[in-house]
C-alpha positions as CSV (number, residue, x, y, z in Angstrom):
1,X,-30.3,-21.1,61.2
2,X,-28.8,-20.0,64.3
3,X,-30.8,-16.7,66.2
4,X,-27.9,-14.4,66.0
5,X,-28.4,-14.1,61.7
6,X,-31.8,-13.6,61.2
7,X,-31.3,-9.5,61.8
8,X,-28.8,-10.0,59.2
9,X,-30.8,-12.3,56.8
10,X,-34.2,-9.9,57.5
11,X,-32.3,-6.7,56.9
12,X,-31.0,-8.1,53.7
13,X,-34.5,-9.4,52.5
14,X,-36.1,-6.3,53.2
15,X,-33.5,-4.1,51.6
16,X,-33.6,-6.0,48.8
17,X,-37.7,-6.4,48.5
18,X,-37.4,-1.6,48.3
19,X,-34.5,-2.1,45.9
20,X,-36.8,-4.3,44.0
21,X,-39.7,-1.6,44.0
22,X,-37.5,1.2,43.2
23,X,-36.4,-0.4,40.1
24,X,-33.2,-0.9,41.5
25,X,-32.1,-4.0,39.5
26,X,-28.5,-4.6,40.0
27,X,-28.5,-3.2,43.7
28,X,-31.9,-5.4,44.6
29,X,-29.9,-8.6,42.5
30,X,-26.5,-7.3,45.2
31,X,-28.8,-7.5,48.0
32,X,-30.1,-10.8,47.6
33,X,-26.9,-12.4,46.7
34,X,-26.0,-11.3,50.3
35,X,-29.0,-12.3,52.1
36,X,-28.2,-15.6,50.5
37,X,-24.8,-15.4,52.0
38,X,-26.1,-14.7,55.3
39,X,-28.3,-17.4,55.7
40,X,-25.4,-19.8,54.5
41,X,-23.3,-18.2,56.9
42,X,-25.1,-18.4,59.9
43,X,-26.6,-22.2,59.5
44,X,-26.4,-24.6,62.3
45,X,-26.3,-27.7,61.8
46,X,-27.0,-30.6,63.9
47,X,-24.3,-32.5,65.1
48,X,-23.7,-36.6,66.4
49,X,-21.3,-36.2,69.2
50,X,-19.3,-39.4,70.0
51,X,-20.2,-40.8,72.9
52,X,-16.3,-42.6,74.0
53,X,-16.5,-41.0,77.5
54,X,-12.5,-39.9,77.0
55,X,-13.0,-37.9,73.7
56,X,-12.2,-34.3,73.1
57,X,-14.4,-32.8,70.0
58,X,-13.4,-30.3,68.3
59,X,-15.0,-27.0,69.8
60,X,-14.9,-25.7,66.1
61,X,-15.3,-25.8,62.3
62,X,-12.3,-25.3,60.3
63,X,-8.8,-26.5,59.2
64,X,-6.6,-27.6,61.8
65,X,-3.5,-25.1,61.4
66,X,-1.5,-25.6,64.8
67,X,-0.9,-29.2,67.0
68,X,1.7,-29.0,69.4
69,X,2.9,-27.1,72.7
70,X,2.4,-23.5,73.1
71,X,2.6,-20.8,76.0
72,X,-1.0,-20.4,77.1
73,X,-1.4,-16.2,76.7
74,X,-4.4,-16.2,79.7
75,X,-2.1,-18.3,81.8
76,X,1.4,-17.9,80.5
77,X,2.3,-21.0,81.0
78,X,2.7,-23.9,78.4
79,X,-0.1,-26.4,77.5
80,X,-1.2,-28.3,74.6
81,X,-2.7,-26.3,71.8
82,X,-4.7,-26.9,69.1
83,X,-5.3,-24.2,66.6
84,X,-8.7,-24.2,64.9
85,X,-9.1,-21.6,61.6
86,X,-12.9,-21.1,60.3
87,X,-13.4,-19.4,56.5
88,X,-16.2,-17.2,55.8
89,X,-17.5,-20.5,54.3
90,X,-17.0,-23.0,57.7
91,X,-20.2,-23.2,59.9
92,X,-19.6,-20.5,62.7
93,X,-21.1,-22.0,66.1
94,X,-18.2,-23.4,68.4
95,X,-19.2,-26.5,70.8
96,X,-17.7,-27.4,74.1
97,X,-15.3,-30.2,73.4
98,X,-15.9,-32.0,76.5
99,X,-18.2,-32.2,79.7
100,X,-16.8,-29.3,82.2
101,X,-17.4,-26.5,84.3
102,X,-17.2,-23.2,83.5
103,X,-14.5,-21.3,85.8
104,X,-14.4,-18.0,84.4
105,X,-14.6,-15.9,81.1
106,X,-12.3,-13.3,80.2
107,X,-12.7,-11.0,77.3
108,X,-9.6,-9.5,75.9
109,X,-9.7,-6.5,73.7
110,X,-7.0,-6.3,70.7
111,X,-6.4,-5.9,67.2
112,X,-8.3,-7.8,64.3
113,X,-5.5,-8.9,62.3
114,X,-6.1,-12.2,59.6
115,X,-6.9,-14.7,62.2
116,X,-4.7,-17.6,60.7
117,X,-1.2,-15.2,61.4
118,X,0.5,-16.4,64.4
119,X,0.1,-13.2,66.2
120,X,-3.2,-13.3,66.2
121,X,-2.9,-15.4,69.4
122,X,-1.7,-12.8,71.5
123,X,-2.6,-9.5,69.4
124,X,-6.3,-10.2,68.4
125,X,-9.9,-9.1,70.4
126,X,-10.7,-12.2,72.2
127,X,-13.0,-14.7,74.8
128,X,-10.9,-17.3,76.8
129,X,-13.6,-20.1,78.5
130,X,-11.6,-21.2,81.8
131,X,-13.5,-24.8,82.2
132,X,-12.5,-27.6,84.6
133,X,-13.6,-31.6,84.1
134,X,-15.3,-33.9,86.6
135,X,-12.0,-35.0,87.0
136,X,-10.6,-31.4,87.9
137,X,-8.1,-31.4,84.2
138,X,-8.2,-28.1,83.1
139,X,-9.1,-26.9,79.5
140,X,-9.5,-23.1,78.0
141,X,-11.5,-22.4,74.9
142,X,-10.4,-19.0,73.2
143,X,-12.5,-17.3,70.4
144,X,-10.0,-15.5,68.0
145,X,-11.7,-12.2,65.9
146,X,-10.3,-12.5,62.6
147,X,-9.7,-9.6,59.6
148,X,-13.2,-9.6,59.4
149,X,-15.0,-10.5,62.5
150,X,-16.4,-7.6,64.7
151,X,-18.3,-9.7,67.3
152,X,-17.6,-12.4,69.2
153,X,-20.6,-14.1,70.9
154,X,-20.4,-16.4,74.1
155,X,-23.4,-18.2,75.9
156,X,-21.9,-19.0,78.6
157,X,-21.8,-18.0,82.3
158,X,-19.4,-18.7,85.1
159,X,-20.4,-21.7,87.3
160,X,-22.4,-22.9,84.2
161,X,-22.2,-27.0,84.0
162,X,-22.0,-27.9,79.6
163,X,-22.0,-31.1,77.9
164,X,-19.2,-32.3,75.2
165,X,-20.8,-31.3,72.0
166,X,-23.5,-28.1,73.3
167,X,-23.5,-24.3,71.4
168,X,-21.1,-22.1,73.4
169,X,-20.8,-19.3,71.0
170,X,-19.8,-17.9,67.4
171,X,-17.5,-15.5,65.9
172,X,-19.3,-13.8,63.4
173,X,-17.3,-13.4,59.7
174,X,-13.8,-15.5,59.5
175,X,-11.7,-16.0,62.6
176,X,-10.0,-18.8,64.9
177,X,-10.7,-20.9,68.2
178,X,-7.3,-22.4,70.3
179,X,-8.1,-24.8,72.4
180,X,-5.9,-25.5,75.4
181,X,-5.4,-29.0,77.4
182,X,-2.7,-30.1,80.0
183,X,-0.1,-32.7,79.3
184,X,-2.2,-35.8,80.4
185,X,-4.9,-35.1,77.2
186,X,-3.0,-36.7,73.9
187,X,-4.0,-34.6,70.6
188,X,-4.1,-36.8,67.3
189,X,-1.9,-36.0,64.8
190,X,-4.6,-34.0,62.5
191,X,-2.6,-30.6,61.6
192,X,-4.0,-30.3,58.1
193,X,-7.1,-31.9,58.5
194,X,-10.8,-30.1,58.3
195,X,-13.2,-30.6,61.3
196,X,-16.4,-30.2,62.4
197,X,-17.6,-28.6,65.8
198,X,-18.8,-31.1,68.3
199,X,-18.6,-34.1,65.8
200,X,-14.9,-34.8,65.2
201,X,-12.4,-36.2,67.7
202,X,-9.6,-34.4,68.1
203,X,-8.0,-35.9,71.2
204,X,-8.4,-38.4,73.8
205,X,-7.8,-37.9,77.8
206,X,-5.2,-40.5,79.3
């Protein structure tokens, strides 16, 4: 289970456990259902990252809901996005897609509306990871809030060197990660398709 749960997964075990002793039945039966949850929610999972040097992995868990060109919001200029939407239900912790340099991280501030609505992109609290390749090609990971996300966590620092496949991060409760590449990375057609962070392929470098 990832670090950033067990306040929740504590909290709910010990709410329960003075439920319990007060008699409390339904309430204490409530509050472990939900610690449950929480400890489902915030599992991590190991992952096999593929090991074809031109690969891009999916930096998240989720259903693939956009492929295609799209004006980059940070940068305002177009780039090739893919559109990444996590349930309550998908595992939470995002992975870099591919070996890079962190450039920069800017935090944007914004509304919480459901993170699979297109407006989400530009209306919705959010993290944009500026990161560069050995080979200089740009690529900018964006954590989305959703309707219920309240806290979007990044482990990252600028300057920081990751590997294809490490933890960056996780949006707690339901939300969305884009990820951006330039024209010379070639997305696979897998709009539709579930992924897994770190694991799948979703692209291939030229």
């Amino acid at each position: 289970m990832n670090q950033v749960g067990l306040p929740f997964v504590i909290g709910g075990a010990v709410v329960s456990i003075f439920l319990l002793g007060l008699h409390l039945w339904p309430l204490a039966i409530v509050g472990g259902i939900l610690t449950l949850f929480f400890a489902y929610f915030f599992r991590d999972p190991q992952r096999q990252t593929p090991i074809n040097p031109k690969a891009i992995v999916s930096p998240a868990d989720g259903q693939v809901v956009f492929v295609g060109e799209a004006i980059c919001p940070f940068l305002n200029e177009k780039m090739q996005k893919l559109s990444i939407f996590m349930s309550i239900f998908d595992v939470h912790v995002n992975r870099m897609p591919y070996d890079g340099q962190v450039d920069k991280i800017k935090y944007r501030k914004g509304r919480f509306l459901p993170a699979f609505k297109k407006e989400a992109d530009l209306s919705n609290e959010a993290n944009a990871i500026f990161c560069h390749t050995n080979q200089n090609f740009p690529f900018i990971v964006v954590q989305i809030a959703g309707i219920l996300a309240r806290r979007i966590i990044c482990y990252l620092t600028p300057n920081q060197y990751v590997k294809k496949g490490k933890r960056i991060g996780l949006i707690c409760f339901g939300s969305k990660v884009d990820l951006y590449l330039p024209k010379n990375a070639r997305i696979l057609p897998i709009l539709g398709h579930k992924v897994k962070a770190g694991e799948t392929i979703v692209g291939y470098w030229e």
